[in-house]
Structures are given as C-alpha cells and as structure tokens.
N, C-alpha and C positions, 0 to 999 in steps of 0.2 A: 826178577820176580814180578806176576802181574798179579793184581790184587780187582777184585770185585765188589766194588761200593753197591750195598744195596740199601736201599732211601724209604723205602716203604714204611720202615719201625718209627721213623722220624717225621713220616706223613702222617701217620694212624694217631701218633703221642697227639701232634698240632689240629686234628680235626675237630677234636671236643670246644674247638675253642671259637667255631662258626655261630653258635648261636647261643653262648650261655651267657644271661645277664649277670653281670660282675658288680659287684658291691665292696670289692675291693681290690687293689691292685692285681694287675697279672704279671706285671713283671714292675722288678725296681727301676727306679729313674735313671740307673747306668745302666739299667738294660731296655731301654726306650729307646726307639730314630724313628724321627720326624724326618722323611725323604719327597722329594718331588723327582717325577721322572721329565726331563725334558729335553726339547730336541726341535730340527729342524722336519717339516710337515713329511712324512712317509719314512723317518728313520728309523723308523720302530718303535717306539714307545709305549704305543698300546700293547702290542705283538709280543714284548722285552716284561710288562706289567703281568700280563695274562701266565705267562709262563713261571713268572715269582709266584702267584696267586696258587698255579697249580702245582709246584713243587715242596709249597709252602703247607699245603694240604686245605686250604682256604677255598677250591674247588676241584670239581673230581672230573671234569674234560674240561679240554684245553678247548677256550673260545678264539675264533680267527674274524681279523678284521676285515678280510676278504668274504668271508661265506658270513657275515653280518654278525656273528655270534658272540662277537667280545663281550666278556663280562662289564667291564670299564666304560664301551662305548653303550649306551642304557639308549640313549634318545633315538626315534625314527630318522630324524634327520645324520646323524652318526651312522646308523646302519648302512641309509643310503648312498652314503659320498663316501662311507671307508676309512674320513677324519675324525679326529676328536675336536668337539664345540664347546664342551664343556668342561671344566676342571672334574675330575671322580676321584673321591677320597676312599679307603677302605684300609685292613687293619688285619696284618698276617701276623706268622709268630714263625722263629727262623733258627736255630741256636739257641734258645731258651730267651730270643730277645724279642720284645714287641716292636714292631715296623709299620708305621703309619704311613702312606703311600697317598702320593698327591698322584696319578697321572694327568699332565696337562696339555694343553692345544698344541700345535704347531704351526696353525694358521696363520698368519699375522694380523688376521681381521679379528680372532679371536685374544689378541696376545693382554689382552686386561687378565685371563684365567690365568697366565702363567706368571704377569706382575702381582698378582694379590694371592697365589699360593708361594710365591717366593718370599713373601712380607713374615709368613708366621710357619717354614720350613727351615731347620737345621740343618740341613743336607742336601746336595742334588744328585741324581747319577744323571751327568749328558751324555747321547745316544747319539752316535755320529755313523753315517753309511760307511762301508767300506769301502765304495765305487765313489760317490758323491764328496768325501768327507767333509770339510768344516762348509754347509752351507750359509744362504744369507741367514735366515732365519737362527742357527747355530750360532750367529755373533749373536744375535741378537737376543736371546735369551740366556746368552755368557754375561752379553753387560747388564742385564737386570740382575742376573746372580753377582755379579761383582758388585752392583751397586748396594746389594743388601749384607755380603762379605759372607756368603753360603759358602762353606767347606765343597767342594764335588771331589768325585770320580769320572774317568770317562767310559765309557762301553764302546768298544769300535765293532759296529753291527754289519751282517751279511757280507759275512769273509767268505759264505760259498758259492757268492755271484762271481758272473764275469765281470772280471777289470778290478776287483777287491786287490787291494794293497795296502797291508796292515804299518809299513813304515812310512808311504808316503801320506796317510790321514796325519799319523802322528809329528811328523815333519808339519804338516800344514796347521796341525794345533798350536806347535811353537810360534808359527810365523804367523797366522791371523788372527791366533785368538791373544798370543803374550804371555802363555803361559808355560810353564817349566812340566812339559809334559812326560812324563818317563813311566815307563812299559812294565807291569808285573808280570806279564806273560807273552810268548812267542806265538803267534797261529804255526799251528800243528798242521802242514798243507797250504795248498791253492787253491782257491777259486770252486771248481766243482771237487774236488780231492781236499777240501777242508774237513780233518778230522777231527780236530780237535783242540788245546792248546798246551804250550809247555809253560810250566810255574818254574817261573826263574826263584821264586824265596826257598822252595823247597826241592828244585832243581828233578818234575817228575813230570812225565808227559800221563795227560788225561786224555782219554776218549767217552766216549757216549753211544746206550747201546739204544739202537733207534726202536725194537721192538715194546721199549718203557717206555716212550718219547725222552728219550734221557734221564732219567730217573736212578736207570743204574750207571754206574759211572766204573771204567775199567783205567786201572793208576798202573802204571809201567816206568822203567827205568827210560829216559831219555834214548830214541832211534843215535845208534854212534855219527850218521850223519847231519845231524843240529846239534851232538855236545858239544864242541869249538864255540859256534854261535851261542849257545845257553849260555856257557861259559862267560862269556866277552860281554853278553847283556846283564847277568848276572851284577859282574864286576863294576859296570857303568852306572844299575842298582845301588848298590851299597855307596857309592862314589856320591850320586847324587843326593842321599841321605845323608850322609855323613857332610856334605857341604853344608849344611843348615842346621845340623845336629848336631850339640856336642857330645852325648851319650854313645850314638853310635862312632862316632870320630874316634873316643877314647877306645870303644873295643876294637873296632878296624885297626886302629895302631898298636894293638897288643896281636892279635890275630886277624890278618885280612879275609879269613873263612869264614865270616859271622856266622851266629849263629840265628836259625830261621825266627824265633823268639825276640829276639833282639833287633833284629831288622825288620818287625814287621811292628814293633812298638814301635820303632823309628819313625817308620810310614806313616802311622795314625799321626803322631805326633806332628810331622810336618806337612800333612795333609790338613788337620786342625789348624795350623797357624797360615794356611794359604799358600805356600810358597813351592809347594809339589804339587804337580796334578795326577795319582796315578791311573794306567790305562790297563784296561781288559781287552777284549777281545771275544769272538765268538756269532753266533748267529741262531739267535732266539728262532726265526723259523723253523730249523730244524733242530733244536731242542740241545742246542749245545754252549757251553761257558755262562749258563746261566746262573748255574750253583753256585759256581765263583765268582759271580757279580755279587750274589746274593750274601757269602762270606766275608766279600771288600764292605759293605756297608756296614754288616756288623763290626769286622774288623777296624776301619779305619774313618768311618763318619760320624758326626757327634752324638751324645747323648744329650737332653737337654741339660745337665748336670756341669758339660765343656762349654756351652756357649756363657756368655758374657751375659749382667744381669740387665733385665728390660727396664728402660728407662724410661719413665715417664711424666706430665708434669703435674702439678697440684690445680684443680680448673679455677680455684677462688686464687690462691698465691703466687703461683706461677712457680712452686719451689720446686727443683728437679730430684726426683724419688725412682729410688731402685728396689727391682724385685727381684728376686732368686728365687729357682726353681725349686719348691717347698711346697709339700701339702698342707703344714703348718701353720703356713705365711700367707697373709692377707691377700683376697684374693684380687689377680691381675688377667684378663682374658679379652682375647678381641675378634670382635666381629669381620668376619674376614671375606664373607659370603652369605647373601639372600638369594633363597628359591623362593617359589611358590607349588607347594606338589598340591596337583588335583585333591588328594585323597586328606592330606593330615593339613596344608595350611600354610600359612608361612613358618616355613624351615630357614634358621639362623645356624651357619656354619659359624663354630669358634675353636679357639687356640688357646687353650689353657695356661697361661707363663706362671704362674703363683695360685696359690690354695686350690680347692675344692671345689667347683658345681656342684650342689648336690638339689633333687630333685623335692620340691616341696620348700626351696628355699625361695628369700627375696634377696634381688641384685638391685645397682642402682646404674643407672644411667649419667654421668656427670655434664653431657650434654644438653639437657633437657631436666636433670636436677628432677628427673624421678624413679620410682621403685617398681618394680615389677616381678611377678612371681613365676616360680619354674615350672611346668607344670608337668612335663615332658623331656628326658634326657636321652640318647639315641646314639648307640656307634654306629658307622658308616661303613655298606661296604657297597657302593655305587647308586643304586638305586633301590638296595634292599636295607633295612635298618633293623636293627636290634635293643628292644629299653635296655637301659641302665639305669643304677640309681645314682652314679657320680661318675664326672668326670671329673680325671686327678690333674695334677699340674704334669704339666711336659704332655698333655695328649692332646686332641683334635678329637673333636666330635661336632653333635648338633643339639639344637634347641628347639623345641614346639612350642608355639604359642604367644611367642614374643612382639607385640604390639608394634612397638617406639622406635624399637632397635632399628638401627638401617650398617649398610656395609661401612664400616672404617671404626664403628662406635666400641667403647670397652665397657667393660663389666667389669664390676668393683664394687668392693662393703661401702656404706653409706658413711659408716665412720673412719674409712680412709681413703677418700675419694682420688683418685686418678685418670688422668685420660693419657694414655698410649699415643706414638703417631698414628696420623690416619694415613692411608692409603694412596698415592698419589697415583693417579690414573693421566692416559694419554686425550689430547684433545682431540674429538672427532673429526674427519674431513672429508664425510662426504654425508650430504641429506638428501630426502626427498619427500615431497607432499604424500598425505595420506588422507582419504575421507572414507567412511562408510558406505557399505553397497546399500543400503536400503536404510528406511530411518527407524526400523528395530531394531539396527546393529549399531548405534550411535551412541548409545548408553555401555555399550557391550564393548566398544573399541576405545571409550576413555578409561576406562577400568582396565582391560587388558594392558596396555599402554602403560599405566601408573603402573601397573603388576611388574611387566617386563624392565620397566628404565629402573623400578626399587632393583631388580635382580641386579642388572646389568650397568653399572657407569655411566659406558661409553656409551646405550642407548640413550639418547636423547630427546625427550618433547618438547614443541614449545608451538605456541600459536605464531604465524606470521599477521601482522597489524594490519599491512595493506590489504591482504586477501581476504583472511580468516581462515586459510587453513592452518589444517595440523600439518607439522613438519617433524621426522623423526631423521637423527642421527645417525650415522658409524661409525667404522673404522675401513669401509669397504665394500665393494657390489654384496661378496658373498654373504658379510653380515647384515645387510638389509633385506637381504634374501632370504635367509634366517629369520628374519625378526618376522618378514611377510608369512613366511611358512608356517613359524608357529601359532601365530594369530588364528592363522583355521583351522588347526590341528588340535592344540589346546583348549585353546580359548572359544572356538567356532565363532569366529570374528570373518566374517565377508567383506575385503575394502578390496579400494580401488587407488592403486600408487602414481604417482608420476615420474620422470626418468629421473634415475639418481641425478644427483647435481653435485656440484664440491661445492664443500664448504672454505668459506673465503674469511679472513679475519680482516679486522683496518689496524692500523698502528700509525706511530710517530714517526717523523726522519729530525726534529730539534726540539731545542727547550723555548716553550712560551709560555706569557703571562696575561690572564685576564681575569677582567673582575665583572660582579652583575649587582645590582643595587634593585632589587626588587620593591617596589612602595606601590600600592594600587589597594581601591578599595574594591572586597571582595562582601557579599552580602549586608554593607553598611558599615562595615567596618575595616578601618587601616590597619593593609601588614606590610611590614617595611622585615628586612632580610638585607645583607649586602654582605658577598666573598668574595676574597681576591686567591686564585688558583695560580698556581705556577706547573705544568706539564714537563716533563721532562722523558725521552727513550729509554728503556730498557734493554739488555740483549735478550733475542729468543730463547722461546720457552720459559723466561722468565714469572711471565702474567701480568697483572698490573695490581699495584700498589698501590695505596692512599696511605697518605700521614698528614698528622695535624702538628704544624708548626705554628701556632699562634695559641697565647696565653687563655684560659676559661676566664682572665677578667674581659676579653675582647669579644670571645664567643663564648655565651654557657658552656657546658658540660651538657646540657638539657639537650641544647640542640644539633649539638653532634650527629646524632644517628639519626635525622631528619638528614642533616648535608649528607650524607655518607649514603642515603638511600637516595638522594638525587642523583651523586656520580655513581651509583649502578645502574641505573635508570639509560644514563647513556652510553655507559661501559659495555654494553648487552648490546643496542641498539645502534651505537655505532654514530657517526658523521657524516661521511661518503654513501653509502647503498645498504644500512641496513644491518650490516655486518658488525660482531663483537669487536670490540676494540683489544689489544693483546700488546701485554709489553711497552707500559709506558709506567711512570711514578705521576702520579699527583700528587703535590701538598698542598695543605689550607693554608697558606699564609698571612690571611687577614681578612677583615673585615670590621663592620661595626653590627651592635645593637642595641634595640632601643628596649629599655625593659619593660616599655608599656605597649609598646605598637607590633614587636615580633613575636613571629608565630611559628610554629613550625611546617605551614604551609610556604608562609616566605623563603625560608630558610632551603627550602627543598628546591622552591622554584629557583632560587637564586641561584643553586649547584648545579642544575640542569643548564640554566644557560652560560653562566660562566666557563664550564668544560667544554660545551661544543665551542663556546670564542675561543677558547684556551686549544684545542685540538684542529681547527681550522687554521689558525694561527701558527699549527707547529708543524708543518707539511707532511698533513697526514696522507698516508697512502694505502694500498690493498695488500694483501701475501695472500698467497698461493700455497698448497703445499706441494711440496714435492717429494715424488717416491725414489725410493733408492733401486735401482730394476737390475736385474744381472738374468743375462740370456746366455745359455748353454744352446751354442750351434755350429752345426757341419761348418766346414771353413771354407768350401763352397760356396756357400748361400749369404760370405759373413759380407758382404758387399751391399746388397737389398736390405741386410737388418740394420747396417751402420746409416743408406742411405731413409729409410723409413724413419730410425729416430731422430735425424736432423730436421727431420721436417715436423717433429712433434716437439720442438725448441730443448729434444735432448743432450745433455753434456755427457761426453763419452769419459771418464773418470780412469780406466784400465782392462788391459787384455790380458789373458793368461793362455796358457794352451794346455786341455786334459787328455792327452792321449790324442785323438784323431778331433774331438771338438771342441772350440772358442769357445771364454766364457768374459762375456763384454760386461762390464759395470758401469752404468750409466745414471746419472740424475735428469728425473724427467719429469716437468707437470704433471698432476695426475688430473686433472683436464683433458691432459693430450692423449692417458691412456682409455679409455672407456672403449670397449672393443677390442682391445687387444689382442686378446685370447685368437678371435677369428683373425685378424691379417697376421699374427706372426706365425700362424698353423699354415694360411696359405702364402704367404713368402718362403719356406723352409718345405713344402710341403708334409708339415704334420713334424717335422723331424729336430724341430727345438724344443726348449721350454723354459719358461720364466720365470721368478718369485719378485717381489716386490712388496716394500714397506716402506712407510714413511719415514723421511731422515727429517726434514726441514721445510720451515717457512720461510718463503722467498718473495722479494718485491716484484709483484705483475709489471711486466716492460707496457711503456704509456700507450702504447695502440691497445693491447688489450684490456688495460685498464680504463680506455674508454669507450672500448665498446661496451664493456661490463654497464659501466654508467648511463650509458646511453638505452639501455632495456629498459 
C-alpha cells in the first residue's frame, strides 16, 4: 500500500506563530529544543536550516545560498561568498514542539560563532557531505560539542551527488570522529537516482514529491530488493541499543521484533546519555529526508527539562549553586552574544537557564555589582525580530538597550546573585595595522573598532607603543577581511590596512627566580617596594597564572593589585619583541615593606622589573602558531604539493586516498601559508583544495627567531 502525506494542514496550523507577540508560553519545557546546526564550510547547513524553516511553516519560499536568498545568511557579506559569518538564531514550531535554531559558521575564521552557540545549545544536528564526509572543520566543531557534552544527531547530506556514499561517511564517523555512529535510515538510491530513504524503526521506504519541494511525502512498503538489507540494518539497530540500554535489552530478549515505540524511546535515551550517535540521511537541495531530520530532533534531542542543572558560582562566596529549568526559580541567563544593529542599538543575545525575563523588569549584573532595566524583549528570527513581553526559562532570545552587559556576562535577581561560566574563546593569530583614510574618519574608526571587538572576541584592538598605530586581530586573512569590509559598509569607516602579519606569543622554556627592590625618590618623596618572583612553564594553551604565596604580614593585602597590575604590564608586552607572554605561572614569594615608605607606585614598579629578570632568566622564547592544513589532490600533482610544503617547514602528519584524490594532513607555520590559495591553484592546476585551522603553538627554530629580532 502507498500512502500520501500531505504537510500543508501542519504548515498552515504553525504559520500563526511567525509574528504573534507571546506573553506566554507556546510550548511546555518538554516541548522546547534548543538546537545548533553545525558542520564543516559548504556541508549544508544553511541550505538543511532553510528547508526546516520552510517546512516548518516559518517561511513560505525556500531561500538558496547559491542565488543569495537564504533567510539565515542576513549580511551583504554572507550573500556574497555563499558562507555563514555569523551565528542566526530563529524559532520554528514542528510537532506541537518549539525549536530554537542556532545556524552557525563553518569557516574556521569564524569558529568563536560556533564555540559560544555551543556554550548555551542543548542539542546539535551535524551535517556531514556525502562525497566529502567527516571533514577538517567537522572534527572540529565535534570537539567543541564534546567539550560542552551536547547530545547530537548526524544528517549525512547530498546523497544525490556524485561519489555520495552513505556507509562509507558513517564508517568514517566511527573512525575520526570516536563515536558509535549507527544509521536510522538506508538512502533509498545512488548518487543521481537518490530517491529517498528507508526508516529501519518503522521498516518503510519514503519518497518525496518534487512538484511541493517535498512537502508531500509518498510512505511505501520497502522495494523487495533492500528488505534483506533493511532487515540486517534493522537488527544491528536494536543491537546497538540494547547494548547501553537496559529497557530495550529486556524487550529484545522477550521478543527480538521490537516494537517501533519502544526502540525509538531507547534511541532518545541513549542519544541523551552520549553514547549513540544516530544518522539520517538525505539531501536538503533537493528537498528530501528533511522532515525526518526534523522528527529525530524532536524525537530524540533534549529538552531543557533532560539536560543537567547550570551551575554556577556565588561572586562574593564563591559557593557553587544550581539552577533548574523553572520559570519559577530565581532567575539564571547568559549573555552569549553582542550585536550592534544600525537601527535598534546594542542587541544582547541571551539563554534563559532559570526564571523569567520579563520586560519592564530590573536584572543585575554580578560582574560589575550593578542593575539595569529591560526595556525591550525580542524573538529572533535572523535579522527580523518580534516584541515579546518575556522570555521563559529554556528559550533563547534578545535584549535592547542593555548598557554594561558585554558577551560571557549573566543576568540574575540582585538578591540571588550568580555568575555562570564565561565563555572561553580561542587566541587570535594573525594581526594587522589599521589607521584612518582621512582625519574625519578617526573619530569614526575608534568607535567602529570598540563596536566590532564588543561583538566579536576574537577581534582585537590594541595600540602598538613603538609606532602608534592601531593593530586589530583574527583568526585569519578572511576574518580581517570581514572586519575591513564592514567598516565601510556599516560603519562608513574609510582606512587604510597593512599586510596581515601573524601573531607571535613569547613564553618560558624553565623555572626562574628574581627579585627587584625599588627605593628611589619620586617628587620629594621615598618609595621603597621590594618582590621576589619565582617564574615557572605552563603546557600550551594553558595562559598564565599568578599566585601569591607570601603571607599579607610581608605584603599588605592593599598592595596586591598594584603588583598584579605590574605583571600584566609585562605579560601583554612581553620580553623579547613585544609579544604577549603565554603559558607560564608566576608566584609572589616574597618580599618586604615598609609601612611608612611603600607606595603603591613602588610596588607596581617593582613587579614590572622583577618579571622581565625573572623571564629573562628562564629561557624565554617565541611560538608560532601552527595550522593544521589537509589538501584534497589529484595523485598526479601529489609530488609538487608534498615538495612545495617542505619548503614552507611543513610536517607531513598522514595520507589517505578518496577514491581517485590524496588527502595529505600536514602541520605547517602559518607564516609559511599567506598566499596559499594562489600557488596551490597553480601547482594542481585549479584542481585541489584546502581547509586549515589552527592546532598549536610552536617554538620558532633559532634562525627564524632571529631574524624576527633582528626587525
């Protein structure tokens, strides 16, 4: 029997719900998912977003990231490159459940959007190619979701390309990503003959009628040529469930036929606890297995109601306090995201973990130990917003008018103060000079500047001492290119850049000790200071650390934060050339004072000199960063690309082979790459391609480290 789904009653029900301002719930907290969709740069994401949006009845044509028109991609600079830059949040209704949708970058320049929408998402769906499958960027955005212990699904996209292979993506899930990946559905077809896919829980093959864009959906008994296979997958299904589940274990061993009920509570269940990954299937271009993507989230990804309660700590006690998901319960929310929109202002994206927003109310800041009032509350659906009068617990929304607030910070009642983790972002490595084109645009480009680094992290300002210029930060050419782009477009900022540069850290190679004894008269009068520093290495990524191990009878209490603003003083500025210092401990182990002569002038100077003896002292050196590069090439040409990275002091890591093209993974200066793009086009003639991100910092080999010096 073939049955004909038609979608449209289900579209019409969810439309009413694009622009009506809610004053109260739309759906209960079991029927909430908080999802991020993420992926490696061109897997689909946007393309996979757009098509939930339109299904969902949330828009009524379908936007394509190819003809500029995605809903999710909002910015000029998005339209024109076909990428996502910035994270877009927005809010559909799917199964009577509400669905809060992060779609985030793929770029690696951009990957702070997909680090701080994975901090306050219960969920992920990752989008992996069917020709491509797990690429660099796909670890990459796996180990931020593992590092935050986000539930996912997977979606295995553009099954009706050439070269799509729905077993061997999932094979390569197991193997590079380490996760127990196992298949709720079969693609239905190959390649250009992809029609659809078979649902191993309810054992029915689906198609999709292109004249809806998929909309209606035509359900059939299994072709007799894939029952066997259904079968066999089926079976390896319940298998894999039942290994981690005792509920299903016990029905599997009463009857090995589960039933579909019972094996798909299994799936939430051990999808919730991490230890299944399940996969879909299908190819959002052409308008197919979307619904059933859209079914696994509700089905089997959390509600805030599943996830474990936010913990956070007391800012005066330090005493560690939890929140549950409760509109009842004191309110816990964190800032997650700063815009600036031309028209309304500064826009504060936040995450609701406990109580209420509610509009007309005051929040406190426990950072800054002040109050401020709401004046404006806003659901999100890309670059279009909607008032509300409250945001509940478990939702994602925005804020207007919020002064103080900056990204990482929480919101919380005055009389139960909390601060949440903040947000831990990656270090920038690559800068480059900036000054105004004219000196009416100089006022205009320190303001822009502050605008942009409040949004963004990993943008960075800061003055260089020798020069006087301004120096702004990345993660990357394309993101300084971004940063240059919207200056004029936005901001109508005219500058003038210099060539990117990488950014170079200094650090430690042992432990040393120095001490400084400051005594000198400064305007008539003596200040005497004297500390003894003990320096010690850190492993990378670590940062550096200060501790005070010496008694307040030796050193006040007072003058603490006087030494403590000495050693950032040099920690910033560095030893050798300038460069921030990274990954070393300091402690204060000593010193004296005099309670009539110290000052906290003293005190300051003394820290400043005592660190550089103390870091001199402990062989200090440069790092580099280094990018992690994988080049997809003909196996022809793999000769010229192996000898071109030896000579840009690349380590060659591992080779694979996809079908007829190498795919080399290499560590390599990213000093060495600047230009890339053009000699690996003309080695290959056009016919390879690359991705690269930062893994590590590495010690510069001494020739280079002293040419560095020698500038």
């Amino acid at each position: 029997m073939v049955m004909v789904l038609d979608n449209n009653k289900k579209r019409k029900s969810t439309a009413g719900n694009v622009k009506r301002e809610a004053t109260e719930r739309d759906s209960g907290l079991s029927m909430v998912r908080n999802i991020g969709v993420i992926a490696h740069i061109d897997a689909g994401k946007t393309t996979t977003t757009e098509r939930i949006l339109y299904y969902a009845g949330k828009v009524y044509k379908v936007g394509e990231v190819h003809d500029g028109t995605a809903v999710m991609d909002y910015m000029e600079q998005e339209k024109e490159r076909g990428i996502t830059i910035t994270s877009a949040a927005t809010t559909c209704f799917w199964n009577d459940c509400q669905i809060n949708i992060i779609d985030t970058p793929g770029h690696v320049d951009f990957t702070v959007e997909v680090e701080r929408s994975l901090r306050v998402l219960d969920g992920a769906v990752g989008v992996f190619c069917g020709v491509g499958g797990v690429q660099p960027q796909s670890e990459t955005v796996w180990r931020q979701a593992e590092e935050y212990s986000v539930p996912r699904i997977a979606f295995i996209n553009k099954m009706d390309r050439m070269g799509a292979d729905f077993d061997r993506v999932v094979a390569d899930m197991r193997k590079s990503l380490g996760s127990n990946a196992v298949p709720l559905q079969l693609a239905w077809g190959r390649e250009e003959n992809f029609k659809g896919v078979i649902d191993l829980i309810d054992l029915k093959a689906i198609s999709y009628d292109e004249s809806s864009k998929g909309m209606d959906m035509v359900v059939e008994p299994i072709p007799p040529e894939l029952g066997a296979e259904a079968e066999r997958a089926r079976v390896h299904l319940i298998e894999s469930v039942a290994e981690t589940d005792e509920e299903v274990l016990e029905a599997y061993l009463e009857n090995p036929d589960l039933d579909s009920d019972i094996l798909r509570a299994g799936i939430r269940r051990v999808t919730l606890a991490g230890v299944m990954l399940p996969v879909l299937c299908g190819s959002s271009l052409k308008n197919r297995g979307v619904q059933q993507l859209m079914d696994a989230v509700v089905s089997y990804l959390p509600s805030p109601l599943d996830m474990p309660p936010v913990v956070g700590v007391h800012p005066k006690t330090d005493e560690q306090l939890e929140f549950i998901a409760d509109d009842s319960a004191s309110l816990a929310a964190l800032v997650f995201k700063v815009i600036n929109d031309p028209y309304m202002g500064k826009m504060a994206f936040v995450r609701v973990y406990s109580g209420v927003l509610k509009k007309g109310s005051n929040i406190f800041n426990p950072r800054l130990g002040k109050r401020e009032r709401i004046s404006r509350l806003l659901r999100l659906h890309a670059n279009d917003r909607t008032d509300v009068d409250k945001i509940f617990s478990g939702e994602i929304g925005a804020i207007i008018g919020l002064k103080n607030f900056t990204t990482g910070d929480t919101l919380c009642n005055e009389n139960m103060p909390v601060e949440l983790d903040r947000i831990k972002f990656p270090e920038p490595v690559i800068f480059m000079a900036i000054e105004p084109r004219s000196t009416a645009d100089r006022d205009k480009l320190i303001d822009a500047l502050d605008a942009m680094a409040a949004e963004d992290p990993t943008c960075c300002v800061r003055i260089n001492e020798d020069t006087g210029q301004k120096i702004i930060s990345g993660m990357g050419e394309l993101h300084l290119e971004i940063i240059k782009d919207r200056l004029k477009r936005e901001y109508g900022v005219e500058a003038n850049t210099g060539r990117p540069m990488v950014a170079y850290h200094e650090t430690i190679t042992k432990t040393a000790t120095a001490e400084y004894n400051f005594d000198r008269e400064i305007g008539g009068n003596r200040q005497v200071g004297h500390v003894i520093l003990e320096v010690s290495p850190l492993p990378r990524r670590e940062g550096v650390k200060i501790e005070f191990e010496v008694s307040t009878n030796v050193i006040p209490q007072v003058f603490r934060k006087d030494i403590e603003a000495g050693l950032q003083d040099v920690i910033m500025t560095g030893v050798l050339a300038r460069y921030a210092l990274v990954d070393m401990l300091v402690k204060v182990v000593g010193g004296t004072c005099d309670s009539e002569l110290s000052t906290d002038v003293a005190f300051r100077s003394a820290s400043v000199m005592a660190l550089r003896a103390a870091v001199t002292a402990a062989g200090p050196e440069l790092l580099e960063p280094i990018m992690a590069l994988d080049i997809v090439t003909p196996a022809e040409v793999m000769g010229d690309v192996l000898g071109d990275l030896n000579s840009r002091r690349g380590k060659v890591k591992g080779m694979e082979t996809h079908g007829d093209m190498q795919i080399v993974q290499a560590g390599v200066p990213l000093a060495e790459l600047f230009g890339y793009s053009t000699v690996i086009r003309s080695l290959t003639r056009g016919r390879a391609t690359y991705t690269m991100e930062p893994e590590e910092f590495a010690i510069v080999p001494e020739d280079i480290k002293q040419e560095l010096l020698s500038k």
